[in-house]
N, C-alpha and C positions, 0 to 999 in steps of 0.2 A: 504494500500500500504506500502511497506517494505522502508526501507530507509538504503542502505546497509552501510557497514562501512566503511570511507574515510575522514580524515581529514589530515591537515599538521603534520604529524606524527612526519617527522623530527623537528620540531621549536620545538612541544611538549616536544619530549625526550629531545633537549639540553636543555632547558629550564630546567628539570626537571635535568639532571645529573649533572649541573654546581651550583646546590643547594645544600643542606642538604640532608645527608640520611636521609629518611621518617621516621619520627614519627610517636609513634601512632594512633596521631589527623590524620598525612596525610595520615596513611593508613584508621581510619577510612571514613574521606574523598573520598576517592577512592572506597571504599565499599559502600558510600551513590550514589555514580556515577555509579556504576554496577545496582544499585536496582532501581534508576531512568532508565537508559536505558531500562533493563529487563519488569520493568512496560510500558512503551513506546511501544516498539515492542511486547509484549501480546498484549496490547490495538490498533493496528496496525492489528493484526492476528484475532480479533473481528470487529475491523471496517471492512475489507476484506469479513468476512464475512456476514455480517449484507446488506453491497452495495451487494452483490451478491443473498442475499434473497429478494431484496428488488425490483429487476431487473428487473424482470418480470411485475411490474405495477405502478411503477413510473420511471419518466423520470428523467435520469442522474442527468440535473443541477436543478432539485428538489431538491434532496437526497445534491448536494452539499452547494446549498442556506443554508435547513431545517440545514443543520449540522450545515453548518460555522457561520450563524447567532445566535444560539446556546450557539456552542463553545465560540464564541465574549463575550458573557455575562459572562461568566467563566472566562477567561481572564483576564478580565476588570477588576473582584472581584481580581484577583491574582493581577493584578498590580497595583492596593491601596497597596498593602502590600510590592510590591517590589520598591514603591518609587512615585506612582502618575502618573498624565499624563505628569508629565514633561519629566519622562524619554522617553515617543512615538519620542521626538525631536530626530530628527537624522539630520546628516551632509551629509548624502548621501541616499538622497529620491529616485533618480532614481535607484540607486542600487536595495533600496528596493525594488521598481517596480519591474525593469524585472527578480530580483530572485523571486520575487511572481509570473508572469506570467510563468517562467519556469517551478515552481512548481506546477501549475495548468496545464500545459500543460501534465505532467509527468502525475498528477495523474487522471486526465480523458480518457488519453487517455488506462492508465492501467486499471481503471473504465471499458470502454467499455469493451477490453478483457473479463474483470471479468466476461460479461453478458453471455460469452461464453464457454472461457475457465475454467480448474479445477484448483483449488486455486493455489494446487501445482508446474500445470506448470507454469500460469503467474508472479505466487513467482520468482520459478528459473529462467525464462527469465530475470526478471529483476534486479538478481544478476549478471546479466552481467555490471550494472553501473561502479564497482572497475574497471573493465577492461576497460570502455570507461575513465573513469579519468587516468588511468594511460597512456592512449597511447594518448589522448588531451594533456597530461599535456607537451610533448614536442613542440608542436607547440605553444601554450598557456603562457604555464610558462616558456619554453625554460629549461624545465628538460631534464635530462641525465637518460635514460633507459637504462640499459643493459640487458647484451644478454639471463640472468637468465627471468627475471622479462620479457622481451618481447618474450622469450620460454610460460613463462604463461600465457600471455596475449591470443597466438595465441591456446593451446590450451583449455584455456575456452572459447573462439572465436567457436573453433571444437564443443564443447558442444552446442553454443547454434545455429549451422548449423545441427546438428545431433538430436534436436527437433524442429529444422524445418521440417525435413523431406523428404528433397529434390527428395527423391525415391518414394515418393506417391501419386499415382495418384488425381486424383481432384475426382474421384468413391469410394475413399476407405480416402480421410483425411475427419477427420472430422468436420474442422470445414474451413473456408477460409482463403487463407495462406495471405491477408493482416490483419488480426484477429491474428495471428501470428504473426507476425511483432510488432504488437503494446506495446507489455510489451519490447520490441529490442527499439523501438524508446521513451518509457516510460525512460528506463536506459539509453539514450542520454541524453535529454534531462534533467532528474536527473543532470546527469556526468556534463553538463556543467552551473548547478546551483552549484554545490559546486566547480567546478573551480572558477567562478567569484566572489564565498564566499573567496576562499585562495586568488586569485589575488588582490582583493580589501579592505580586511578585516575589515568586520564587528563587531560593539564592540554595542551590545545591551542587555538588559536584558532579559529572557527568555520567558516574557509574552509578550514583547513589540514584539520579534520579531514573536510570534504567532499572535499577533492581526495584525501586518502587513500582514503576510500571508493568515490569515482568510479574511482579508479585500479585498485582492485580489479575494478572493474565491468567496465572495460575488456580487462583481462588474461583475465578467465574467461568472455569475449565471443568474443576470438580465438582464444583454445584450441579453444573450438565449434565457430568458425569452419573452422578446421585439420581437425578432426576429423571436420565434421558439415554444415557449409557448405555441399557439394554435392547435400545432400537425400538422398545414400543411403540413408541407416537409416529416412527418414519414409516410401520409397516401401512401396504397400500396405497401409499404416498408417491405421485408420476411425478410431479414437483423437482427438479433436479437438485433446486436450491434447496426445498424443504429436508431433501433426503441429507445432501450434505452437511446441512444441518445439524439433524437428530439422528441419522443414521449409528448402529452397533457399535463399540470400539472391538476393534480386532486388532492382533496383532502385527507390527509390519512384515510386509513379505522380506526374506531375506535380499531381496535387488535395492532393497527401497530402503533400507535403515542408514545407509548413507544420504540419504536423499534429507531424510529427519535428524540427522548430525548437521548436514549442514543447512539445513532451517533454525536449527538452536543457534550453530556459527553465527550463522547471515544475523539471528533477534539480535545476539551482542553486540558485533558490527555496527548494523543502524541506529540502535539506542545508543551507545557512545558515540559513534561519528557524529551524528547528528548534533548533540549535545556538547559535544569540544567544538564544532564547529560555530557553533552562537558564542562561545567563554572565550574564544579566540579573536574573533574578527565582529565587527559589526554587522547587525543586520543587513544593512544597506550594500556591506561588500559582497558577502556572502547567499544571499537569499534568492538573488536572479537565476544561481546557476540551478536552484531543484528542479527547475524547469526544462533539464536533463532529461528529466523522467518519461516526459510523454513522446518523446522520439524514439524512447529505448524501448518502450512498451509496444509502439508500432514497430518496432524491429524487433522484439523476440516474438508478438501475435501475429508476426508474416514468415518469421525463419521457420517456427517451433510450430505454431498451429497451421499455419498457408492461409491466414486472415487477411484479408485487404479490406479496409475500413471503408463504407459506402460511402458516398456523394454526403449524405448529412450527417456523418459523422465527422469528417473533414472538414466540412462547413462550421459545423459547430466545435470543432476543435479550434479552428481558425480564431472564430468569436470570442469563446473564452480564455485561450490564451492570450489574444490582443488587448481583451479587457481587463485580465490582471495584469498582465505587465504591465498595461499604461496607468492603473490605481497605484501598483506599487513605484513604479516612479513618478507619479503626479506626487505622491505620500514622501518622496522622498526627496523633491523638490520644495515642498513645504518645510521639509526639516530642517533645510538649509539656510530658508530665509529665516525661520526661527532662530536657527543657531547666530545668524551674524545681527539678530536683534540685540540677542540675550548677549553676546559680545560689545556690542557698543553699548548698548546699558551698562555693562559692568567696568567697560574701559573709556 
């Protein structure tokens, strides 16, 4: 699952202008934060697809247990090195909470898609995230939109109603259009895990906040388990999503257990990259390149499956991508005139 790019752009930038012009060190810095991201979303663009090969004969919060518990162990090793278990202490547990349950919310319910949908489209649906933060963040954070940034909103909004498909019948779509929806409701829920990350701001180190989240992953893996484990509720069920779902746990075939090593690999991977790549560089350096992501996905759902995205997938890949990037640097334009306000005020 992709994790598009959206952080406090503006604190970043003034932060950043009301300093030193960058150094060296700070550009090399910023360079070590591009290559941490870059690795992150590759490793994101293989995890996607590995859940998708995997879809057909293991059930969902198998594949997420097998990972997260995994990943944990990786982690763990990282954070001896960044400081021990003292740093897990945090001041605001329940934060962690519901940002872990939001982000399992996100990424299962993008998971199911996966079982259906081609990498490509549920990529781009859920580049529609940038666009739900930006239009939460007025009610939320009581930000100021204007009329640029809210023109874009509304047409990457057009993009991702015009891979819906609103003109096609139920004979000719093919797949179910609440199957459709779900990388739409994946990028909400995203959006309003990193609002609650800017509203309430988190200060952890980058393994710690991966094992919080792996930990999440774990807990709402077995609850499934408990409840759903036995395949009851899948039996009968033509649903491909539903099945993947709730479908038996079984054990993995011997081909396949490497396949669930390196899903655990790939969890630690993403959670740290991703997480040194914000502690290292600035949003604003850093955050264009997630955007990796949806090229790589049309290139493993053309290599790996022989998918070639229709005419309105394209289209509305087109729109949403144009429409965030141009929020996130209209956003990061504003940061700048901020910053040399708040510099000439101060000097």
């Amino acid at each position: 699952m992709i994790t598009p790019p959206y952080a406090n752009l503006r604190d970043s930038a003034v932060h950043r202008d009301m300093g030193r012009t960058m150094s060296g060190a700070d550009r090399n810095i910023a360079g070590l934060g591009i290559l941490f991201v870059l690795v992150g979303v590759f490793c994101i663009s293989i995890n996607d697809l590995l859940i998708k090969q995997l879809s057909g004969g293991y059930p969902l919060h198998e594949l997420v247990f097998v990972r997260s518990a995994i990943g944990i162990l990786f982690s763990l090793i990282i954070l001896q090195y960044e400081g021990g278990w003292s740093i897990l202490r945090t001041r605001h547990p329940w934060l962690h909470a519901m940002r872990g349950l939001l982000i399992v919310i996100a990424n299962m319910t993008f998971f199911v898609a996966l079982a259906v949908l081609p990498l490509a489209d549920a990529t781009a649906l859920f580049f529609a995230a940038p666009l739900f933060i930006t239009l939460l963040s007025i009610p939320i954070l009581g930000e100021k939109v204007g009329p640029l940034r809210m023109g874009a909103v509304v047409v990457g909004f057009i993009g991702v109603l015009v891979m819906q498909r609103p003109w096609a019948g139920s004979d000719t779509l093919e797949v179910n259009r609440i199957v459709l929806l779900l990388p739409v409701l994946s990028a909400l829920t995203y959006a309003l895990n990193q609002l609650l990350t800017r509203k309430l701001g988190v200060e952890s180190k980058a393994s710690a906040m991966a094992i919080y989240i792996q930990s999440t992953f774990i807990l709402v893996s077995v609850l499934f388990f408990v409840v759903a484990g036995d395949g009851r509720f899948a039996e009968g069920s033509t649903n491909p999503s539903v099945t993947f779902l709730l479908r038996a746990w079984v054990w993995p075939a011997p081909g396949d257990t490497w396949i669930f090593l390196g899903l655990g690999l790939n969890a630690a991977i993403i959670g740290y990259s991703l997480s040194q790549a914000y502690r290292l560089a600035d949003a604003a350096t850093v955050a264009p390149f997630e955007y990796v992501g949806l090229p790589l996905a049309v290139f493993w759902g053309f290599v790996v499956f022989g998918d070639i995205p229709l005419w309105e997938v394209w289209l509305g890949m087109a729109l949403i991508l144009g429409a965030g990037l141009f929020v996130f640097l209209r956003e990061r334009q504003k940061a700048q005139v901020l910053a040399r306000g708040k510099i000439k005020g101060r000097y």
